[in-house]
N, C-alpha and C positions, 0 to 999 in steps of 0.2 A: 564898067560894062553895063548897058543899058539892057533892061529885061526884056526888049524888043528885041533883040541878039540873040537870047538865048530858046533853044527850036523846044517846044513842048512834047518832037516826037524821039527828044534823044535822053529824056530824064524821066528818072522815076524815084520817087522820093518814096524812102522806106521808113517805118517807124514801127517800135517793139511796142506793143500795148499791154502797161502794166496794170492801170489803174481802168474799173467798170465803167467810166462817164469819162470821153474825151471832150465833149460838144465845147468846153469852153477853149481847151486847147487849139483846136479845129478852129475857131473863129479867130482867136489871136493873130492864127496864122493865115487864113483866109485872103489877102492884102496879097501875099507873096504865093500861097503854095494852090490860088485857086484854078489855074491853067494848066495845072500839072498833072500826073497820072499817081495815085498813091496807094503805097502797098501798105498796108497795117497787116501786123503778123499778130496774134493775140497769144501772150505767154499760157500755153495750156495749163496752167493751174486756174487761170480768169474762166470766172463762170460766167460772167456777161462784161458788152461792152455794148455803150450808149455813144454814137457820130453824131454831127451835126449834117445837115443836110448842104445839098448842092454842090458838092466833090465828085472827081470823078477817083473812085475808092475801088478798091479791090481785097477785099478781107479774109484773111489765110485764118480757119482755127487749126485744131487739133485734128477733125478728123482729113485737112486739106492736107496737113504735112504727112500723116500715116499714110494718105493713101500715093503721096510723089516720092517718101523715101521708104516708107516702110514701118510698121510697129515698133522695130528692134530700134531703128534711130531716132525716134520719139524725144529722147533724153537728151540730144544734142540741142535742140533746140529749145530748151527750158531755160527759165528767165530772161537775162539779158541777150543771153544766144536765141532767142526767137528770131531776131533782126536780122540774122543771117540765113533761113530759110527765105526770106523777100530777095536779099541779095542771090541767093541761088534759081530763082523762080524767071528773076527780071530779065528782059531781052534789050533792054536799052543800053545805050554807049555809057552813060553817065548813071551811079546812085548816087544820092544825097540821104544821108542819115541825122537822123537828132533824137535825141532824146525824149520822150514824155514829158517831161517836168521842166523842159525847157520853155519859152515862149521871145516874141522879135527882141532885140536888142535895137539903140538909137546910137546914132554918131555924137558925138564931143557937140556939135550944131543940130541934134534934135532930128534929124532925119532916121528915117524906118530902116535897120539895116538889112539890105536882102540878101538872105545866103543863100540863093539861088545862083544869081549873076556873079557874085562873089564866089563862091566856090566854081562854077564853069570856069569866068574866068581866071582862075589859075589854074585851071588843069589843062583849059585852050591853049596858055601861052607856054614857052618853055620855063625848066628849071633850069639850074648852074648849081649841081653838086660838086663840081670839081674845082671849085675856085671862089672865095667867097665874094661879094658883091657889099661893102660896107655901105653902100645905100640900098641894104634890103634888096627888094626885087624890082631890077631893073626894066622890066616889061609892066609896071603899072604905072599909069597916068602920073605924069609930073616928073617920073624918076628916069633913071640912062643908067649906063656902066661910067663907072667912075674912071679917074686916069690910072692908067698903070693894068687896068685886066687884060688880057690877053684877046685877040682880036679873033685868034683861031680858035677860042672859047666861046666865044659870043653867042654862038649860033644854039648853044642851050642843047637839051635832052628833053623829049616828053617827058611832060608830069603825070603820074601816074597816083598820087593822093596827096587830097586838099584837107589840112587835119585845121579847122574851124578853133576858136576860143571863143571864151563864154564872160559874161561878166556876173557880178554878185557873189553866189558861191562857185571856190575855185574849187580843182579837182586835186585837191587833198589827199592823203590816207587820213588813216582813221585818227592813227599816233596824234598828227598833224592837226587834223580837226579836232579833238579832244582837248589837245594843248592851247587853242586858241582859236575859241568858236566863234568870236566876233572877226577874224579876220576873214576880209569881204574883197574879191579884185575889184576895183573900183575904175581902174584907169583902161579908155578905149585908144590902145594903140594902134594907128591908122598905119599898120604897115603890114608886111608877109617876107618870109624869107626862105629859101632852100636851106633843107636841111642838110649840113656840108654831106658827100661822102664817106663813110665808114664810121660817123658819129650815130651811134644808140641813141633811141630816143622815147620815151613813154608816150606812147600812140593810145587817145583817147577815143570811145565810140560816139561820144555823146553830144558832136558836132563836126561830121566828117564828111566828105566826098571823094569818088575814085572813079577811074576809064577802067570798067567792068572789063572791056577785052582786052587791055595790056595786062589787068591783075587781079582780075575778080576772084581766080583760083586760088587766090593766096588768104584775100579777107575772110576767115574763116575763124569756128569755133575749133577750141582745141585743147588749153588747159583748164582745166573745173577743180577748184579750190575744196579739200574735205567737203567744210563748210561754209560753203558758199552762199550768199544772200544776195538780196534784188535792192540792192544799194550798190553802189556802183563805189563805194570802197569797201566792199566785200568780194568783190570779182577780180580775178585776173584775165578774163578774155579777151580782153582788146590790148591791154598792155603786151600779152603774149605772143599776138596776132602782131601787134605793129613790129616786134624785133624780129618775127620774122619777115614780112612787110619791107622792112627797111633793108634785110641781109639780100631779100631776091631784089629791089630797085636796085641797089649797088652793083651787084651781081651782072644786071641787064639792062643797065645803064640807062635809068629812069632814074624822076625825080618825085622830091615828096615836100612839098609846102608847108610851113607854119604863122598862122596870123589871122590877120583877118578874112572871113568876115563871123563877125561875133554875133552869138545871141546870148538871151536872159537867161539863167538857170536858178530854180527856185528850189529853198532848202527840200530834202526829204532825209528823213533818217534821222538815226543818235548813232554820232561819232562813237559816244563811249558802248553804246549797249554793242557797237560791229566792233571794239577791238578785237573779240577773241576771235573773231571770223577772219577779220583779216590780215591777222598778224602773220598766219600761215606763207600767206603771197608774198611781205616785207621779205621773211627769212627767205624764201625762195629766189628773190629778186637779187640777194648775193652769190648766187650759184648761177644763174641764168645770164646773166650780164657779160661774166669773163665769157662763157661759152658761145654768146651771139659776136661777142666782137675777138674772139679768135676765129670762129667758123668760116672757108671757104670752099666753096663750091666750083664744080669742074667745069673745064669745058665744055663737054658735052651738053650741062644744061643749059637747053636753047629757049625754055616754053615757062613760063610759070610754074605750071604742071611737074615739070622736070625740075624745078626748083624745089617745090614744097616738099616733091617725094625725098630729095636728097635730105633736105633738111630734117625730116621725119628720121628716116637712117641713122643720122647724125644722133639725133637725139635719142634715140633709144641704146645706141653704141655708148656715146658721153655721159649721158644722164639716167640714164633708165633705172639702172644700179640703185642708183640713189637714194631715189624716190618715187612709187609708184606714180605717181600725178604727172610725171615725166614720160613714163614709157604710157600712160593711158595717152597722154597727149599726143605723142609721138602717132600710135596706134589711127587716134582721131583724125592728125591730116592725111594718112594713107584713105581714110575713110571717105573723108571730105572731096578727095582728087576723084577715087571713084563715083561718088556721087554729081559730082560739078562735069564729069563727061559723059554721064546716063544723062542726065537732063538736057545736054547740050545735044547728044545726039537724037531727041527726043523732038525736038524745038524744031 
C-alpha cells in the first residue's frame, strides 16, 4: 500500500512519553510519521520533555488528563497506560501506537519499513478468522486464497487490530530475558495472518494499530500489576487488554492481524533486576488464560461498550475472589466505558 493511499485526516499516531528528550526519536521517524497528526501523552511522573521541531504534535500532560477525566482517575493513566488517554482524546478512524524506544525497521532488501501504510493496510482489507488461509493473508500483494477455502468465506470480516512486530529485541518475559539475553529476533518475516477465531493471543502495545470506531472502547487500561514498572515486562496492560480485545472481536465478528509491518526496538531495562515485578503477571497468566478462552458473551451484546461491560461482570464473578488485581481490573473497565462515553458525548 502506497503512503499516498493513506488520507492524513483519518490517523493519528499516539505515543506514551517516557523518556525527557525524544528529538532523536522524532527524527528517526520523521520519513514516515511527518504528514501525520501526533498525540504524545507524557507519563506524569516525566518532569520535562524535549521534541524536535516541524510535527504537527499535540502534547497531553498531567494537568490535560486531570482536567478531561478528573483527579481521581489520574492513576489510570500512569506509566505505560498514558497511551491510552491519547487513544481516548482521538477523533480519528485509525490509531497507530509504538513505543518510545522503538525506531523504523528495514526490509530483508534495505527498504524503510512504514507502519503506517502497513498497518492501514490491514485494517482496510478484510480478516478470515473463521478459516485459516495457509498462505497468510490473502488480501496482500502477490498472495490469493489457496484451493480448497470456501468461497462463502472469502468475502472476510473487518479488521479491527493491526498488532505490528518488531525486530532486535523480542517481547520476552523477564524469566525469558534473563535466561538468554543475547537472544535477538533477527529474521523480517514478509508476511501477516488472521488470528484464527477463539485462539488467545498475547497482544503487544508496543507496535499496534486499531479502527477506534469498531473497538476503541475496548483498547483500554485495566490490570495494574502490585508492582508494576515502566519496562514493558513489568506490565500486564496490553497483554490483558488484547484477551479482552480478542474475546469482543470473536464475539462481533471482527478480525485482528499478526505480522507485519515491523519496527526497530532498542534494549531498555535489566531482565534480572524486573523478575520480581514480573513474575506476579507470569503466575497470573495461568489463571487468566482458562478464563478468557471459556468466556462467552450474550446476545444481547451488540456495541463494544456492551461487550467490555459484560466482560468486567464476568471478571469480578470469576476472578475477583481470587485476587484483588482482578476485581480492581474488573472495576477499571466499568470505569473506562464510562469515561470513553463522557468524552464521546462531549466531542
Amino acid at each position: 500500500m502506497s503512503l499516498t493511499s493513506v488520507s492524513d485526516k483519518e490517523v493519528d499516531i499516539v505515543i506514551g512519553a517516557f523518556r525527557s528528550d525524544l528529538t532523536s526519536f522524532m527524527e528517526e521517524w520523521r520519513p514516515i510519521f511527518s504528514r501525520f497528526h501526533l498525540i504524545i501523552v507524557k507519563d506524569p511522573d516525566l518532569k520535562e520533555l524535549k521534541l524536535a521541531e516541524g510535527f504537527d504534535v499535540r502534547v497531553y500532560t498531567e494537568a490535560d488528563i486531570v482536567k478531561v477525566v478528573g483527579p481521581s482517575k489520574i492513576a489510570l493513566f500512569s506509566g505505560y497506560s498514558c497511551r491510552y488517554f491519547g487513544y481516548l482524546v482521538s477523533d480519528k478512524k485509525y490509531i497507530i501506537s509504538i513505543d518510545d524506544d522503538c525506531t523504523p525497521a528495514k526490509t530483508n532488501n534495505g527498504d524503510l519499513v512504514d507502519i503506517v501504510a502497513g498497518h492501514i493496510n490491514n485494517l482496510k482489507t478484510p480478516a478470515t478468522p473463521f478459516f485459516f488461509n495457509t498462505l497468510y493473508d490473502p488480501y496482500q500483494k502477490g498472495s490469493d486464497f489457496v484451493r480448497g477455502y470456501p468461497f462463502s468465506l472469502r468475502s472476510g470480516v473487518p479488521c479491527a487490530i493491526s498488532c505490528g512486530l518488531w525486530l532486535n529485541i523480542a517481547d520476552y518475559d523477564a524469566p525469558t530475558q534473563a535466561l538468554k539475553p543475547d537472544l535477538k529476533n533477527t529474521r523480517y518475516v514478509d508476511a501477516v495472518l488472521t488470528v484464527p477465531s477463539k485462539a488467545m493471543m498475547p497482544m503487544s502495545g508496543i507496535n499496534i494499530a486499531f479502527d477506534r470506531e469498531l473497538v476503541g472502547a475496548v483498547v483500554m487500561p485495566a490490570l495494574k500489576l502490585v508492582k508494576e514498572g515502566k519496562v514493558r515486562w513489568e506490565t500486564m496492560e496490553d497483554i490483558w487488554c488484547g484477551l479482552v480485545v480478542k474475546v469482543v472481536c470473536d464475539h462481533l465478528q471482527l478480525g485482528v492481524k499478526s505480522g507485519i509491518p515491523y519496527v526497530w526496538r532498542n534494549e531498555k531495562g535489566s531482565a534480572v533486576e524486573s523478575l520480581r515485578k514480573e513474575w506476579e503477571g507470569v503466575k497470573l497468566m495461568e489463571e487468566v488464560v482458562p478464563f478468557f478462552e471459556t468466556l462467552k458473551l450474550s446476545p444481547e451484546a451488540v456495541t463494544a461498550e456492551d461487550c467490555v461491560m459484560e466482560v468486567a461482570a464476568a471478571v469480578k464473578e470469576r476472578l475477583g475472589s481470587s485476587n484483588a488485581v482482578f476485581s480492581g481490573a474488573a472495576d477499571t473497565m466499568v470505569e473506562w466505558v464510562k469515561l470513553w462515553n463522557a468524552v464521546r458525548s462531549q466531542a
